[in-house]
N, C-alpha and C positions, 0 to 999 in steps of 0.2 A: 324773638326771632327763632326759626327753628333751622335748627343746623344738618345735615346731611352729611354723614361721615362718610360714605364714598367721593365725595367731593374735597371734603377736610384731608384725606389722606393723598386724593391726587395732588391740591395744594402744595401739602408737606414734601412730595416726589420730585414736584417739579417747577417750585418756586420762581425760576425765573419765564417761566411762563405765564403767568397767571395776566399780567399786563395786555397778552395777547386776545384779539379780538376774536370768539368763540367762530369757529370754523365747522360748515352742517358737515353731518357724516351721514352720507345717505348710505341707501340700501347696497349691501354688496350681491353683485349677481351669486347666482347658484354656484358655477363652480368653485368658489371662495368657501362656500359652506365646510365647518368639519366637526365632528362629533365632539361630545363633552367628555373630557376625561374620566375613564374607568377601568375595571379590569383588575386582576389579581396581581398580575404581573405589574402594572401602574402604580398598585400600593406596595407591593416590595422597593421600588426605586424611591418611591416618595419616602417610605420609612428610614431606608441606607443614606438618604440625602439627608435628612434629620439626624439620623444617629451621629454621624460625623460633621455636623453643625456646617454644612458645605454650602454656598451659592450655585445656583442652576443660572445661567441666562433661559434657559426654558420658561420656568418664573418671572424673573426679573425682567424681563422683554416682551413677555405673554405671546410666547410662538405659539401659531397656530397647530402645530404640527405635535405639541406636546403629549398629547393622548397616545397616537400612535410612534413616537418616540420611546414614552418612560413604559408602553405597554410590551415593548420588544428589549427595556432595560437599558436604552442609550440614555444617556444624558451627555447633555456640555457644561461642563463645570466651570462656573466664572469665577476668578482668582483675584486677591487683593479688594477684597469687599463687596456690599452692593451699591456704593454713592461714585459716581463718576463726576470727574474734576472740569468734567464740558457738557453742554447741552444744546446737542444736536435735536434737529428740530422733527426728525423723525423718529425719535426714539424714547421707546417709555425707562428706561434704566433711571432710577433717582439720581439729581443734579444737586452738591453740593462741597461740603469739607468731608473728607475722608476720615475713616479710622487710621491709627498707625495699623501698619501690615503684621497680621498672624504669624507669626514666626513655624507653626506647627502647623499649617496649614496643607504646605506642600505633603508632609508624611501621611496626613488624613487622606489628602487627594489619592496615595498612592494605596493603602489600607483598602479603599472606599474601590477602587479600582479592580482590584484583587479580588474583592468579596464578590463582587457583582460578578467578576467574570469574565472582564469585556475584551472582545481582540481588538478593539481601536477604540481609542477615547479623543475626544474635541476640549480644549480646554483655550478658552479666552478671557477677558477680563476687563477690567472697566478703564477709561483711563485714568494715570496719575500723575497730572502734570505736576503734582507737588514735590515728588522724588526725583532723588539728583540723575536716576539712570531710568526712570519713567516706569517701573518695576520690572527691568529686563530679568534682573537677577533671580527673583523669584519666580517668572518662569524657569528660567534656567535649574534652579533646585527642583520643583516642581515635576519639571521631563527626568529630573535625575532618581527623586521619590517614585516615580510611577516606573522607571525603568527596575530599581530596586526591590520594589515589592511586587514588579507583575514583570517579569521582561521579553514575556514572546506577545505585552500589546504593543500596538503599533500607535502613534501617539501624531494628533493634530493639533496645531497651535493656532488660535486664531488672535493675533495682539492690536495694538493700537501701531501709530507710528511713529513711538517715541520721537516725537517733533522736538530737535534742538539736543536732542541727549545723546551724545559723541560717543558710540563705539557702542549703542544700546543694542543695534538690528547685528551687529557681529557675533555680541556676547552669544545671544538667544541661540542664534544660525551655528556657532560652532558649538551647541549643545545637539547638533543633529536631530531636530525632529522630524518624523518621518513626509509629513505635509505643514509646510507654512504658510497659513492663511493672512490676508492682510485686503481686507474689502474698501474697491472705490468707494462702492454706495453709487453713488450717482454721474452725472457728467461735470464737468470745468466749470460752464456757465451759472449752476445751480448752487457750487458748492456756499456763495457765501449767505447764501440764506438756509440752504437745508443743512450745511458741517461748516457754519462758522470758525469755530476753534478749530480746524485743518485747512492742509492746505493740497491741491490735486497731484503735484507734482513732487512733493513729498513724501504722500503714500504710494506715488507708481516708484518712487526711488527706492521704499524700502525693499520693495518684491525684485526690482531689479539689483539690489545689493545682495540679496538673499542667495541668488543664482553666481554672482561673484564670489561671496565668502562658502560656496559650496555647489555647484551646478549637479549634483545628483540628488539634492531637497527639492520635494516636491513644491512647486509654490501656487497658489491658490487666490482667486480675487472675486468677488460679488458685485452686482450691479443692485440695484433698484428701479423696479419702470412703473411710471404712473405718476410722476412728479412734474411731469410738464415737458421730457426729454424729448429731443427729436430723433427717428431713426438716423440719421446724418449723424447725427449729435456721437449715438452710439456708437457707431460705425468705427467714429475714430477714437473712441474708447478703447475697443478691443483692438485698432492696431496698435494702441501704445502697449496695448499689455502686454500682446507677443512682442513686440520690441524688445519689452521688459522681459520677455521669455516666460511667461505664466501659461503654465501647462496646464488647470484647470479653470472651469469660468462655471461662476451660479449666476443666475438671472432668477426674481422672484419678485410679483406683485407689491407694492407699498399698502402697506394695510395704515393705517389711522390709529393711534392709540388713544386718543381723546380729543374734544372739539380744539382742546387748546395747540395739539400738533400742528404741524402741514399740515393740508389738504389732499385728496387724492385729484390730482387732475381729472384720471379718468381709468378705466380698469381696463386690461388689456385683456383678448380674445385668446382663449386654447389656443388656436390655430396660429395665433400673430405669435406667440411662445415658441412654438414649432417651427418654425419658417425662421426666426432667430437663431436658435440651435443650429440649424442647417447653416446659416450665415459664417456663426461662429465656429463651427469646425473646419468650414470651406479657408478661414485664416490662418487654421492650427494647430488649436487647441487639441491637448490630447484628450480630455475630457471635457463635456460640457451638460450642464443640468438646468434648465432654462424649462417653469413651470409656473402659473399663477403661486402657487406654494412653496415652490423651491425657497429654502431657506440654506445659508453656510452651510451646517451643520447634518442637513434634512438627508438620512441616506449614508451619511458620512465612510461608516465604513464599508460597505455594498461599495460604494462609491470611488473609496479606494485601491478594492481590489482590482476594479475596472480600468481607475487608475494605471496600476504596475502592468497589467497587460497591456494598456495602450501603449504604453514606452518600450514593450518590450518586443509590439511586434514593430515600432518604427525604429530600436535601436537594429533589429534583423533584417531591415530592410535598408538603413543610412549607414549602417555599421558606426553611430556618434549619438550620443542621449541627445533627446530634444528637447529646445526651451528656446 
C-alpha cells in the first residue's frame, strides 16, 4: 500500500474525523482567490514566530489572509498549545489531549511583541476543557507580559467560553484588554452539528458578562455564512448581540479545510456582504467588517482604531458609552 503523508498528518490533526463521510470541495469563486505567501517582510514574522517557539492561529487555522497579514507584521498568537480539547466541525486546529501549559510562554508573547513592534496584538487560543479555570489565568498573565514588555500596545483577546468554569470570563475581563473577542461562529440551529462541544447561549453570555464586569471593554463577535444559515436566522443573531451590547461584528465566508469538514453550503456574493454590513450597523453596532475574507483578526488593529472613534463620536452625541 502506498501511503500519502498529507493525508497521514490530516489524520493525526484531526482523528475524530476521519469516520466522517468525505464531503466534495468544489471550486471556490474568484473573489475567494489570495496570493501565496511572500515578501521580506513575511519572512521576518515567520522567523520572530520561530525564534520564540510561539503558535500563530494564522498557521494553525490556515487563514486565508495570512500573506497579507504576516507581510505587514500582524500576527494572532494562539496561546496554550496547538491541540484543542474540542472538534468543531469547521475548524482545522488539531483535535486531541493537550500539553501541560508553558509556564514562559506568556513572557515570550510579550518579548516577541516588543521586537516586532506592533501597536495592537490579537491573541486567542485553543480551548482547554481539561483545566479547572479553562486557561483564563494564562491569558490574564499573558495581557500582563505584553503590557510589561510593550505598554503603549493595545491588546485583543480572542478566548473560548470557558463553558462550566465559575469566575473564568471575570478573571480575564478585570485584566482589562483593550477589545474582548468571543465568536458565535454560526446561528442556534446549527450549533449542534458545526460547535458540538458549545453551547449558543453560553457564548452570547460570555460577551454579555464582559460588558457587566467592565462596560468600557471593547467586546467583539464573528459570524460564519455559508453553512446553510438563513438570513432571518441571522437577523436574530445580531439582535442578541446588541442585547448583549457587542460593539463590533465580523462576518466572513466559511472556507472548507478538508473533505472531511462541513460542507460549504454555498458561497455568498460581494454584494450579499455589503447589504449585510448595512443591515448590521442599521442595529448598532459601532463597527462592522462583513467580507468574503473577513476573518476576527483580519485588519484587527486599522480596525480598532476605527473602533475608538466610533464610540467616541456616539459618546458626543449620547453623552453614555455604547453597548
Amino acid at each position: 500500500m502506498t501511503y500519502n503523508p498529507d493525508l497521514l498528518d490530516k489524520a493525526k490533526r484531526h482523528p475524530e474525523k476521519q469516520k466522517n463521510v468525505d464531503q466534495p470541495m468544489g471550486k471556490k469563486p474568484d473573489w475567494i482567490r489570495v496570493r501565496a505567501p511572500q515578501g521580506l517582510a513575511y519572512g521576518e514574522t515567520h522567523a520572530i514566530v520561530k525564534q520564540f517557539k510561539l503558535t500563530t492561529v494564522c498557521e494553525e487555522a490556515g487563514c486565508p489572509n495570512i500573506g497579507e497579514c504576516w507581510n505587514k507584521k500582524h500576527a494572532t498568537f494562539m496561546i496554550m498549545g496547538e491541540i484543542c480539547t474540542r472538534a468543531c466541525a469547521f475548524c482545522n486546529v488539531a483535535t486531541g489531549k493537550p500539553d501541560a501549559l508553558d509556564k514562559m510562554e506568556p513572557l515570550r508573547i510579550g518579548v516577541a511583541v516588543e521586537k516586532m513592534g506592533l501597536k495592537h496584538v490579537v491573541i486567542t487560543s485553543v480551548d482547554r476543557d481539561d483545566l479547572a479555570d479553562g486557561g483564563a489565568d494564562h491569558f490574564v498573565k499573558t495581557i500582563e507580559a505584553i503590557r510589561f514588555k510593550s505598554p503603549e500596545t493595545t491588546i485583543e483577546i480572542l478566548t473560548p467560553d470557558f463553558k462550566k468554569k465559575l469566575g473564568a470570563v471575570d478573571n480575564v475581563a478585570q485584566s482589562k484588554p483593550d477589545v474582548f473577542n468571543h465568536n458565535l461562529e454560526t446561528i442556534p440551529r446549527l450549533y449542534p452539528k458545526i460547535r458540538p462541544g458549545a453551547r449558543y447561549y453560553t457564548s452570547l453570555r460570555v460577551l454579555e458578562r464582559v460588558k457587566e464586569v467592565d462596560p468600557e471593554i471593547y467586546t467583539k463577535s464573528g459570524l460564519m455564512v455559508g453553512l446553510g444559515e438563513t438570513l432571518d436566522e441571522i437577523g436574530q443573531v445580531l439582535d442578541d448581540m446588541r442585547a448583549a451590547g457587542v460593539d463590533f461584528l465580523t462576518v466572513g465566508q466559511y472556507l472548507q479545510p478538508t473533505p472531511k469538514h462541513a460542507p460549504v453550503e454555498r458561497f455568498w456574493d460581494p454584494e450579499e456582504f455589503v447589504a449585510l454590513e448595512k443591515v448590521a450597523r442599521a442595529k448598532g453596532f459601532l463597527m462592522v467588517a462583513a467580507s468574503p475574507l473577513t476573518r476576527s483578526s483580519h485588519h484587527a488593529g486599522e480596525d480598532f482604531e476605527k473602533l475608538r472613534l466610533a464610540r467616541a463620536n456616539a459618546v458626543q452625541k449620547s453623552g453614555k458609552i455604547s453597548g
